[in-house]
TORMIFI-709237 format. One record per residue (C-alpha): chain; residue number from 1; residue in three letters; y, z, x. Coordinates in steps of 0.2 Angstrom, whole numbers, plus 5000, padded with zeros to 4 digits. Layout:
+--------+-----+---------+------+------+------+
! cadena ! num ! residuo !   yy !   zz !   xx !
+--------+-----+---------+------+------+------+
!      A ! NUM !     Ala !    Y !    Z !    X !
...
+--------+-----+---------+------+------+------+
END
This chain:
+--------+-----+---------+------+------+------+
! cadena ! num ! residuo !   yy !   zz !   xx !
+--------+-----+---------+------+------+------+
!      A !   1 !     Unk ! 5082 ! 5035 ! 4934 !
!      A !   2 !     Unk ! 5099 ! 5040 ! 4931 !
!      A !   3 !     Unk ! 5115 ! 5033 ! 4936 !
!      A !   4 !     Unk ! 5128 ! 5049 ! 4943 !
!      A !   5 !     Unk ! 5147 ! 5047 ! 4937 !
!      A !   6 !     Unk ! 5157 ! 5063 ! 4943 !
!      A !   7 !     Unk ! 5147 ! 5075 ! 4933 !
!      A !   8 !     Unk ! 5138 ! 5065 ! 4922 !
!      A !   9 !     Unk ! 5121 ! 5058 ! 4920 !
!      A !  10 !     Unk ! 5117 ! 5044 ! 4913 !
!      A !  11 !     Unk ! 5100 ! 5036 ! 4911 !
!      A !  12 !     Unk ! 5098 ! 5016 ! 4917 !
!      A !  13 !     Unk ! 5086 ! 5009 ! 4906 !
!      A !  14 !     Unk ! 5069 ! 5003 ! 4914 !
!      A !  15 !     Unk ! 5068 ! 4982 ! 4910 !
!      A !  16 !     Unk ! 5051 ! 4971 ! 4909 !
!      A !  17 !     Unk ! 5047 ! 4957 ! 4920 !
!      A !  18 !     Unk ! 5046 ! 4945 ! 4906 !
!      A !  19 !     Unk ! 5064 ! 4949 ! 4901 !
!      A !  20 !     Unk ! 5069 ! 4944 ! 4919 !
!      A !  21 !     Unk ! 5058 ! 4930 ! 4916 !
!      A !  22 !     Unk ! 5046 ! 4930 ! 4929 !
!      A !  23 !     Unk ! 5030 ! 4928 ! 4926 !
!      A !  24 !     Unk ! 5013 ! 4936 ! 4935 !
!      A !  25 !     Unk ! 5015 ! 4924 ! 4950 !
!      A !  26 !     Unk ! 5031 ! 4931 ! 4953 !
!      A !  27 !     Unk ! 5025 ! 4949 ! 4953 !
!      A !  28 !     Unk ! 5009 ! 4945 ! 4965 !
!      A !  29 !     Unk ! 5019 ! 4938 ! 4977 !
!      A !  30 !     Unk ! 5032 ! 4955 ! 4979 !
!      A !  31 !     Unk ! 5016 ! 4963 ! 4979 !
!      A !  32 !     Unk ! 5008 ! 4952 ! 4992 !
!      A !  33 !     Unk ! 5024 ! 4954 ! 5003 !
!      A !  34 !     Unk ! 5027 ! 4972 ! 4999 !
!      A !  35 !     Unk ! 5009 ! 4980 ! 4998 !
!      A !  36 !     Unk ! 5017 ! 4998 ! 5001 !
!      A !  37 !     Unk ! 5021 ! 4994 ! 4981 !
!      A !  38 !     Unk ! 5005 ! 5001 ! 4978 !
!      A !  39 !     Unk ! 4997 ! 5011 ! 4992 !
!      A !  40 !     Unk ! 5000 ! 5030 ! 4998 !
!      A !  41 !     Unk ! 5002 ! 5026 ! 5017 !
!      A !  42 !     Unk ! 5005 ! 5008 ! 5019 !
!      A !  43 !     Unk ! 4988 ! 5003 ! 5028 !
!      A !  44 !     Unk ! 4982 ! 4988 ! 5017 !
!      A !  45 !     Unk ! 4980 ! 4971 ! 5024 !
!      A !  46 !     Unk ! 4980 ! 4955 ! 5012 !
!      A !  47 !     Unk ! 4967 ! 4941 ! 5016 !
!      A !  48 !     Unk ! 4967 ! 4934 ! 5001 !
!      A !  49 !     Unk ! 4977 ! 4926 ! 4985 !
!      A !  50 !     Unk ! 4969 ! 4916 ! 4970 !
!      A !  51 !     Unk ! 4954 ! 4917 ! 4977 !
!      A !  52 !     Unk ! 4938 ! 4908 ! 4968 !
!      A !  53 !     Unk ! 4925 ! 4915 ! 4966 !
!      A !  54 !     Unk ! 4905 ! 4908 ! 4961 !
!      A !  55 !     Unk ! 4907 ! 4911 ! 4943 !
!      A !  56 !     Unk ! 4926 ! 4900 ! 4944 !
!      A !  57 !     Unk ! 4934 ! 4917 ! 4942 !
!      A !  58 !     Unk ! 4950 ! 4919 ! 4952 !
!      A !  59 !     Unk ! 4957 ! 4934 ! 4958 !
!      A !  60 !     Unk ! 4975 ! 4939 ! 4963 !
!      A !  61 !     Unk ! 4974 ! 4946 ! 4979 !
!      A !  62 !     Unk ! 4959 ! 4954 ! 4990 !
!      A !  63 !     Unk ! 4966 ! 4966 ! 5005 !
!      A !  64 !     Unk ! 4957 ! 4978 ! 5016 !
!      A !  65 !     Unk ! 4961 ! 4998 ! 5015 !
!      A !  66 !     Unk ! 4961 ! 5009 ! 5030 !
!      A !  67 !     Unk ! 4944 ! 5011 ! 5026 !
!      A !  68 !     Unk ! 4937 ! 4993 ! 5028 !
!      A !  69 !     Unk ! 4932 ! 4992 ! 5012 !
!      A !  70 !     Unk ! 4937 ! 4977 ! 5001 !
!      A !  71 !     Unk ! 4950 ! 4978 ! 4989 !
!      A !  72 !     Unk ! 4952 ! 4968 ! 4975 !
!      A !  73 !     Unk ! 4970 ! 4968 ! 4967 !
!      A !  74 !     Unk ! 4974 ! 4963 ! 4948 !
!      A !  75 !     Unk ! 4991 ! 4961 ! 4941 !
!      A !  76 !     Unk ! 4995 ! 4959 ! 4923 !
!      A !  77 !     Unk ! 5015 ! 4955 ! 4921 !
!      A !  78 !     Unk ! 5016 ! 4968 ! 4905 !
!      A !  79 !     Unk ! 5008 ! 4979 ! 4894 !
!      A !  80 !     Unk ! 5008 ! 4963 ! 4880 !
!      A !  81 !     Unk ! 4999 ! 4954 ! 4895 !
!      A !  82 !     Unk ! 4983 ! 4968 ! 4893 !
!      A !  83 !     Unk ! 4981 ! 4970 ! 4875 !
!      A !  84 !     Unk ! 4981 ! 4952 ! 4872 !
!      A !  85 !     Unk ! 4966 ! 4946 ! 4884 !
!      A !  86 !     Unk ! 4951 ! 4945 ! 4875 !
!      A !  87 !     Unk ! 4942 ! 4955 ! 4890 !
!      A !  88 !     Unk ! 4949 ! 4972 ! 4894 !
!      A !  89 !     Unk ! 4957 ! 4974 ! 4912 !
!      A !  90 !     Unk ! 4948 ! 4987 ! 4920 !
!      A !  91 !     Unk ! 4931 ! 4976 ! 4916 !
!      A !  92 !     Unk ! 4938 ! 4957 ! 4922 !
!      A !  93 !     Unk ! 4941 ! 4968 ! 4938 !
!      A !  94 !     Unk ! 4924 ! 4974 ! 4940 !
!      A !  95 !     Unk ! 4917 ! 4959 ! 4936 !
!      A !  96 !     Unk ! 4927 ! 4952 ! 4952 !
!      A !  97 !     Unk ! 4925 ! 4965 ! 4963 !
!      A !  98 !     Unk ! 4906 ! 4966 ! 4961 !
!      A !  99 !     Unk ! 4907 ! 4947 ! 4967 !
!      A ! 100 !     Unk ! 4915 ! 4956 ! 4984 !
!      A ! 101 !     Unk ! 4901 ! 4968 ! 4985 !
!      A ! 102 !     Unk ! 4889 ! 4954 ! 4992 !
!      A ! 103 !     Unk ! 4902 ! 4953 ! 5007 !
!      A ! 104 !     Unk ! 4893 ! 4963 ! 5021 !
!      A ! 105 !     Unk ! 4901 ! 4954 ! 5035 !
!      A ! 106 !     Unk ! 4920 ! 4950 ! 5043 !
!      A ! 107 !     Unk ! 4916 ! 4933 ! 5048 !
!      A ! 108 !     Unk ! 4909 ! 4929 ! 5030 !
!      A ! 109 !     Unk ! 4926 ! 4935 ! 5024 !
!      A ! 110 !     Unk ! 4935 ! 4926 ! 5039 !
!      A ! 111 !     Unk ! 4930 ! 4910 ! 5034 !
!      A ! 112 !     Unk ! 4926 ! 4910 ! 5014 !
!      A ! 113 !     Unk ! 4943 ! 4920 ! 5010 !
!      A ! 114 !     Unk ! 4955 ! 4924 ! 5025 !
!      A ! 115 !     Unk ! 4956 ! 4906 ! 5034 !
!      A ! 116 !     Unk ! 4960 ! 4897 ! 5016 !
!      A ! 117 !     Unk ! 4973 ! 4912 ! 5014 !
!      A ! 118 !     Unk ! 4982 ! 4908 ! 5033 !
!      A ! 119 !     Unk ! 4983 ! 4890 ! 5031 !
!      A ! 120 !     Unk ! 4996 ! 4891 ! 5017 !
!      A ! 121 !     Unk ! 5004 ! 4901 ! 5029 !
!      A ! 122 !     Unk ! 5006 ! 4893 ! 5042 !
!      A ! 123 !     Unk ! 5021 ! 4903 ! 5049 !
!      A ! 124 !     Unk ! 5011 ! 4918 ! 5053 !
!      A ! 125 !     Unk ! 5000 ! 4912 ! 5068 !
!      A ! 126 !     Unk ! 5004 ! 4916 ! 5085 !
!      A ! 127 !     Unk ! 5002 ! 4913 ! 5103 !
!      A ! 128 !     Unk ! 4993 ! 4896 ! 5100 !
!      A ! 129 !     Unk ! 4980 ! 4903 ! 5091 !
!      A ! 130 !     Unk ! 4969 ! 4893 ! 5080 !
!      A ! 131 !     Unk ! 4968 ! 4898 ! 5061 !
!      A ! 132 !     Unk ! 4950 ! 4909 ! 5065 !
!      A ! 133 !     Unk ! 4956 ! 4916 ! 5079 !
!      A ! 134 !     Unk ! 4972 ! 4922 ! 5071 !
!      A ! 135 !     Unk ! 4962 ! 4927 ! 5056 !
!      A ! 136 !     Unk ! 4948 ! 4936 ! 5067 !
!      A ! 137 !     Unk ! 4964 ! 4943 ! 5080 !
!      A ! 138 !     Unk ! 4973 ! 4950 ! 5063 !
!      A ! 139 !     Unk ! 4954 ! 4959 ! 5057 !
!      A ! 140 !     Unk ! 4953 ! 4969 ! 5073 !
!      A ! 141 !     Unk ! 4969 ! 4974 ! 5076 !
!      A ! 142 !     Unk ! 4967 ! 4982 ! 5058 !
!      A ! 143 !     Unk ! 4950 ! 4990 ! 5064 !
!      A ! 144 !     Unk ! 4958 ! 4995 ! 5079 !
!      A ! 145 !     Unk ! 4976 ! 5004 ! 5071 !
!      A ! 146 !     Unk ! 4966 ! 5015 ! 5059 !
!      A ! 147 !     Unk ! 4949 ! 5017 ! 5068 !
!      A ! 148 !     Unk ! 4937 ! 5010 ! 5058 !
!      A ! 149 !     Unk ! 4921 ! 5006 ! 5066 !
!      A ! 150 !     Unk ! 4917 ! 4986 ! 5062 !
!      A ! 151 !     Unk ! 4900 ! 4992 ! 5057 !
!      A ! 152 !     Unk ! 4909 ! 5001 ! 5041 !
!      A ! 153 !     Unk ! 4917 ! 4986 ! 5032 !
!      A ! 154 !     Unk ! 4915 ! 4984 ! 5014 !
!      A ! 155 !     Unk ! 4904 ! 4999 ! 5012 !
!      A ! 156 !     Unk ! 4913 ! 4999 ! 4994 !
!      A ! 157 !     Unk ! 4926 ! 4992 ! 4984 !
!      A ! 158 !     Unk ! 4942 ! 4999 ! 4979 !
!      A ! 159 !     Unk ! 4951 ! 4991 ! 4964 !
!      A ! 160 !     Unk ! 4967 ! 4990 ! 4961 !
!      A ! 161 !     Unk ! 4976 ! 4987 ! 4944 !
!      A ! 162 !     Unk ! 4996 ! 4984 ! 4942 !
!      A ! 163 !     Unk ! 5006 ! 4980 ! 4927 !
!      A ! 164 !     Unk ! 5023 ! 4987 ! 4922 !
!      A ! 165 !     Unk ! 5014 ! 4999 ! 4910 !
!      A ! 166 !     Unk ! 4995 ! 5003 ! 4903 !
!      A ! 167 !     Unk ! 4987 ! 5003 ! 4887 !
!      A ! 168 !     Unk ! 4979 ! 5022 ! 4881 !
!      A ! 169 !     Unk ! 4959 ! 5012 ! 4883 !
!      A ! 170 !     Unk ! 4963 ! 5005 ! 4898 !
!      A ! 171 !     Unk ! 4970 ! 5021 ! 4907 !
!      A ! 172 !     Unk ! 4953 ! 5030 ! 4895 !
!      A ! 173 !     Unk ! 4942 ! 5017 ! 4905 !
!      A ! 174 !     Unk ! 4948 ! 5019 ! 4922 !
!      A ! 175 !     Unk ! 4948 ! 5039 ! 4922 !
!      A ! 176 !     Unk ! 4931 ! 5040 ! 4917 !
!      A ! 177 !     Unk ! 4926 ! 5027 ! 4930 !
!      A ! 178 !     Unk ! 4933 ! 5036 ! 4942 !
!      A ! 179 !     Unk ! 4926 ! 5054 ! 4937 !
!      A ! 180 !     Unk ! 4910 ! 5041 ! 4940 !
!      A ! 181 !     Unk ! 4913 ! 5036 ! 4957 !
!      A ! 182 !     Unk ! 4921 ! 5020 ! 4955 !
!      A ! 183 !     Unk ! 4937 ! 5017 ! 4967 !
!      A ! 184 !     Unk ! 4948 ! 5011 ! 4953 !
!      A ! 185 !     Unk ! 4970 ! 5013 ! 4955 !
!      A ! 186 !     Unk ! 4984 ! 5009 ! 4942 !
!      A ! 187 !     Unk ! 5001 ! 5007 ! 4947 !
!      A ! 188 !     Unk ! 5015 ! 5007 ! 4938 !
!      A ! 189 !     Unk ! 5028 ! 4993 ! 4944 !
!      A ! 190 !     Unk ! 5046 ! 4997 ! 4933 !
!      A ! 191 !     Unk ! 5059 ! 4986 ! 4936 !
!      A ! 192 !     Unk ! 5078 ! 4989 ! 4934 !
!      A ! 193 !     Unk ! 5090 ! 4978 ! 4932 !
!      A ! 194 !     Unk ! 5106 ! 4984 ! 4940 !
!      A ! 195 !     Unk ! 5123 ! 4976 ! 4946 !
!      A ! 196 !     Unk ! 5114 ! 4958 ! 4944 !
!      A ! 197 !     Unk ! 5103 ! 4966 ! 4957 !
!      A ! 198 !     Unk ! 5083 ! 4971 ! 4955 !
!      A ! 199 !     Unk ! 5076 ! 4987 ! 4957 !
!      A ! 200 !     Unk ! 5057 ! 4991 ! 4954 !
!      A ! 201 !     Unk ! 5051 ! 5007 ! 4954 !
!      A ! 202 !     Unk ! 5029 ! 5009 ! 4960 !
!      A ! 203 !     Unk ! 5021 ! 5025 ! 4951 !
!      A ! 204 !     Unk ! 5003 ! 5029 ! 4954 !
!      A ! 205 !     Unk ! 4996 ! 5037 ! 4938 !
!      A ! 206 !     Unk ! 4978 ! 5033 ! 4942 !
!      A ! 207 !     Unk ! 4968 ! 5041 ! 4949 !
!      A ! 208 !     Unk ! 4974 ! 5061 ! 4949 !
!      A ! 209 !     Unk ! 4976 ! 5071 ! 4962 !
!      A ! 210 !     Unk ! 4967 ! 5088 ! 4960 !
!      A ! 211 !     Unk ! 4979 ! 5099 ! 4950 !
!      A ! 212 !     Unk ! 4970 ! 5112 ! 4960 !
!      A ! 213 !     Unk ! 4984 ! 5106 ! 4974 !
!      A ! 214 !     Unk ! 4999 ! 5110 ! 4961 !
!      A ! 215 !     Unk ! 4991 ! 5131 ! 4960 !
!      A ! 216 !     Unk ! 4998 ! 5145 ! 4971 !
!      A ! 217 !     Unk ! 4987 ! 5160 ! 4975 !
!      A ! 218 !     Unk ! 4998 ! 5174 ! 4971 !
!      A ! 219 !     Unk ! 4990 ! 5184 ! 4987 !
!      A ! 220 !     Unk ! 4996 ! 5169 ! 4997 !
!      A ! 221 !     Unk ! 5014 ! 5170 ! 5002 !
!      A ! 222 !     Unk ! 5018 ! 5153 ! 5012 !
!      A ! 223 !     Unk ! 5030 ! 5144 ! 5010 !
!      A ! 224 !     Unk ! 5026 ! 5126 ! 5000 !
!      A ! 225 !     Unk ! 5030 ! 5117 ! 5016 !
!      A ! 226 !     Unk ! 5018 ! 5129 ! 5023 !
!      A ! 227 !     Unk ! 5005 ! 5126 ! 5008 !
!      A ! 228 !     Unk ! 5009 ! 5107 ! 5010 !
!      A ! 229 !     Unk ! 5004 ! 5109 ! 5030 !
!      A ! 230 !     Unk ! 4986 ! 5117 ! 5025 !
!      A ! 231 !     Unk ! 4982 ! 5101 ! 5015 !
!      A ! 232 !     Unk ! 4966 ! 5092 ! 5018 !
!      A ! 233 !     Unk ! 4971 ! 5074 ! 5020 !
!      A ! 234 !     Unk ! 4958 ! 5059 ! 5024 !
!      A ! 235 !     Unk ! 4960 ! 5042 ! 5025 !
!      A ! 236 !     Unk ! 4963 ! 5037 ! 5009 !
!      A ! 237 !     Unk ! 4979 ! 5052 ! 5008 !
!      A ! 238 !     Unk ! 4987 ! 5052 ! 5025 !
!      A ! 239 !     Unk ! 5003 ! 5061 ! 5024 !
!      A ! 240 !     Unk ! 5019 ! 5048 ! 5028 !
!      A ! 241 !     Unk ! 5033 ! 5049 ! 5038 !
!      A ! 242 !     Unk ! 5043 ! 5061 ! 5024 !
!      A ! 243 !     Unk ! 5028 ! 5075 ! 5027 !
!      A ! 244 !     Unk ! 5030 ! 5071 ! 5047 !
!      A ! 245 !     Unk ! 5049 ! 5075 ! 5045 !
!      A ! 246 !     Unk ! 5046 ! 5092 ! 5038 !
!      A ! 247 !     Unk ! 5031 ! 5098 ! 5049 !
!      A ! 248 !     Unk ! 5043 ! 5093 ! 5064 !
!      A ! 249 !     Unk ! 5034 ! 5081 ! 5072 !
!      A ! 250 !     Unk ! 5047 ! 5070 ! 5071 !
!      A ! 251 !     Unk ! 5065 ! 5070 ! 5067 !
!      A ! 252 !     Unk ! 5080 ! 5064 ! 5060 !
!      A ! 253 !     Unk ! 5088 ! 5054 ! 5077 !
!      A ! 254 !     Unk ! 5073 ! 5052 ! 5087 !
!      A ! 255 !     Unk ! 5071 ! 5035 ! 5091 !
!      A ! 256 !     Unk ! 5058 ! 5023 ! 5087 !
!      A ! 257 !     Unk ! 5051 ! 5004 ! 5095 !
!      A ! 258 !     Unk ! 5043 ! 4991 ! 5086 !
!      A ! 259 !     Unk ! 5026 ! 4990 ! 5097 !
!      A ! 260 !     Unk ! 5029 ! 4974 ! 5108 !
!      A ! 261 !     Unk ! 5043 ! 4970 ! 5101 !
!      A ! 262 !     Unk ! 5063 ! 4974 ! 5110 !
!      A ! 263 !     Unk ! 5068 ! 4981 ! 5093 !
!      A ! 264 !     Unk ! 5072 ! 5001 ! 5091 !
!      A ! 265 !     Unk ! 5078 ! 5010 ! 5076 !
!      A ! 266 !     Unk ! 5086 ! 5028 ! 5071 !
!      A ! 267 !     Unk ! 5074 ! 5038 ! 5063 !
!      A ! 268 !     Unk ! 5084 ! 5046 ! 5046 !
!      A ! 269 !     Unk ! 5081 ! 5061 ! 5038 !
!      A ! 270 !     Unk ! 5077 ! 5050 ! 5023 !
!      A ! 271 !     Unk ! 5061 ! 5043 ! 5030 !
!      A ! 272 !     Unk ! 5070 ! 5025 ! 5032 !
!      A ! 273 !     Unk ! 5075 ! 5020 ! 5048 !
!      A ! 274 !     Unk ! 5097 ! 5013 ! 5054 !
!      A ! 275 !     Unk ! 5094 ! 4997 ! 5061 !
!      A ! 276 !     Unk ! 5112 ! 4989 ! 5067 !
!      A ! 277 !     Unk ! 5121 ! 5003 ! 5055 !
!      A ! 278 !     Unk ! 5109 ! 4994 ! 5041 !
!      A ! 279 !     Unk ! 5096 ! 5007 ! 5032 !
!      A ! 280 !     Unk ! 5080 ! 5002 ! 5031 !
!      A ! 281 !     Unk ! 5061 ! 5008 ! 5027 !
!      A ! 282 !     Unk ! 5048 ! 5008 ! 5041 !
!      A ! 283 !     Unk ! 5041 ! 4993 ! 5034 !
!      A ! 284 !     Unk ! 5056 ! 4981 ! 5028 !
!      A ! 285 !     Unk ! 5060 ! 4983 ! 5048 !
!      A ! 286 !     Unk ! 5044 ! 4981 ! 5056 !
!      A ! 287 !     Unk ! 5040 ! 4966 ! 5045 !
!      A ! 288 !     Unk ! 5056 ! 4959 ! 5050 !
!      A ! 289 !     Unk ! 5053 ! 4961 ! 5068 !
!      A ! 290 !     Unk ! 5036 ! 4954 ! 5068 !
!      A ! 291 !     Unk ! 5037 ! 4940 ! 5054 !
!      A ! 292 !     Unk ! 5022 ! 4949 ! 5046 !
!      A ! 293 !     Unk ! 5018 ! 4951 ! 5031 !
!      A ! 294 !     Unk ! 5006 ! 4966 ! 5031 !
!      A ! 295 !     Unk ! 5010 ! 4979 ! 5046 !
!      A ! 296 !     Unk ! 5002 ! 4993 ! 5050 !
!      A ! 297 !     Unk ! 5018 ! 5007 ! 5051 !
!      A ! 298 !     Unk ! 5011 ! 5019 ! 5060 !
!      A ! 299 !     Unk ! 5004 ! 5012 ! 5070 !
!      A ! 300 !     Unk ! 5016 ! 4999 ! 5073 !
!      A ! 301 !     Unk ! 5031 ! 5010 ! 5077 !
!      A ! 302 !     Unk ! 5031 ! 5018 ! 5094 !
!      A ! 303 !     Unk ! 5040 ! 5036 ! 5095 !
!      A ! 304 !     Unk ! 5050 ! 5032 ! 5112 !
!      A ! 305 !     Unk ! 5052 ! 5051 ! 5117 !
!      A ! 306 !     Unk ! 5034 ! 5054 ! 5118 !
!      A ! 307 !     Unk ! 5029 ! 5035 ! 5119 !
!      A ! 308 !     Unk ! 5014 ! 5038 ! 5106 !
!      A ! 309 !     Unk ! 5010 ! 5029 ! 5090 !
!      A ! 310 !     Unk ! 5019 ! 5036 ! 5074 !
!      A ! 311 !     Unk ! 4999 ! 5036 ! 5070 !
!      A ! 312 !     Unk ! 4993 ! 5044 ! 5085 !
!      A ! 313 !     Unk ! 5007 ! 5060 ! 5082 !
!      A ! 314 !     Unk ! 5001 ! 5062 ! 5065 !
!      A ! 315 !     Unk ! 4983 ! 5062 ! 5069 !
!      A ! 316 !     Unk ! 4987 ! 5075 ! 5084 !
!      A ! 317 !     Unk ! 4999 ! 5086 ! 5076 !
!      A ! 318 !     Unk ! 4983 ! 5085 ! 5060 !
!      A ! 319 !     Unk ! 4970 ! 5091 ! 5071 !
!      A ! 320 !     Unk ! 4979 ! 5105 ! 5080 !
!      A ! 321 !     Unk ! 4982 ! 5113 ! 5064 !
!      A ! 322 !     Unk ! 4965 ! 5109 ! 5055 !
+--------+-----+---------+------+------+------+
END
């Protein structure tokens, strides 16, 4: 990151999160609040923190991924915090998320893990509902925005690891679990300090994308927005809303509604959205609007000049050109 004055370039230096004093609490709740930290298309929904397991082990948080599967998400503060533990990172994790594995049904998770998770958060039930209810209302919906079929949940666990950076055996571990068919993530949270004010920058460096991607046939002359277009995206690599700008399917002006909400925003040619001459991201607004604190973008966000889900637009515009 570099700070630009007139013509000169001048780099601000990245800070931890124990200089700023905050400890691992501190940085599972930002993550809890602002799960687009660490996922590609912003579809995870938190059901749990410091949540106890048979063995007395506690996790961080548990979410659900646009798969259904289970997610099990470990935060270490700093790359101090890793080397020091007497069990490496990657292996505590399995070690929790294979306690997850025996989850085979929502309302198994509903009661054991979601409802404890609700009633410390009070503020996020709605039209009267009971705590189940809400829990069991919240579930579907998320089924519902990203199509997964109740009879899919928890066919595997994904794992998640963040710290602010990764020690060479951890990073070691993870890529060779994943070239075995483990689901395993590490993000990079940076923070930056900057005018009193605090910056984190999320990097995924786990696991790769296929550098086959990053190759251009020298037969093949399209453009790379054209290369970019040809992709083949799943669930798990949906493209976002900058990719949406530059195949067209939407644009800078078009205006946007927060589903069931009164709220509308400009759509920028940043990705971010001018809410009352104030720029936002997607999410930041649609949270706002809602009082939630896990929303489903794309589908949340109603494209009012074709009145179709930002998700529904993506997912047409994908098969068309399949």
């Amino acid at each position: 990151m570099f700070h630009i004055q007139g013509k000169t370039a001048k780099p601000i230096e990245a800070t931890t999160f124990s200089e700023l004093n905050m400890d691992e609490k501190d940085v599972e709740e930002i993550i809890k609040e602002n799960s687009a930290l660490i996922t590609e298309d912003d579809s995870l929904l938190i059901v749990g923190q410091q949540v106890r397991n048979a063995s007395n082990a506690i996790s961080d948080l548990i979410g659900i991924n646009q798969n259904g599967d289970i997610v099990l998400i470990e935060i270490k503060r700093d790359m101090k915090d890793i080397t020091t533990r007497r069990e490496a990172f990657e292996f505590q994790a399995i070690r929790y998320a294979a306690s997850l594995a025996k989850l085979k049904d929502i309302d198994e998770l509903i009661h054991q893990i979601y409802v404890p998770y609700l009633e410390k958060s009070t503020n996020k039930l709605t039209d009267g509902l009971t705590i189940i209810e809400q829990a069991r209302r919240n579930i579907l919906n998320f089924f519902r925005d990203n199509e997964i079929a109740q009879e899919d949940f928890n066919e595997k666990q994904q794992i998640i690891l963040v710290a602010s950076d990764f020690d060479d055996q951890t990073k070691s571990a993870v890529a060779w679990l994943n070239q075995n068919g483990v689901d395993m993530h590490c993000y990079k949270l940076i923070p930056y300090k900057i005018n009193e004010e605090l910056y984190i920058a999320s990097e995924r460096i786990l696991p790769l994308d296929d550098y086959e991607d990053y190759f251009i046939d020298p037969s093949n002359r399209s453009t790379g927005s054209q290369l970019r277009q040809k992709r083949t995206y799943t669930r798990r690599n949906l493209p976002r809303i900058d990719v949406m700008l530059e195949w067209g399917v939407v644009k800078a002006g078009d205006l946007l509604k927060a589903k069931n909400h009164d709220s509308t925003a400009t759509l920028l040619s940043t990705g971010n959205v001018d809410v009352d001459g104030e720029e936002k991201s997607l999410q930041q607004w649609l949270k706002e609007v809602t009082g939630w604190s896990s929303v489903q973008t794309y589908a949340m966000a109603i494209h009012v000049e074709t009145n179709k889900e930002l998700s529904e637009l993506r997912r047409e515009y994908m098969e068309a050109n399949e």
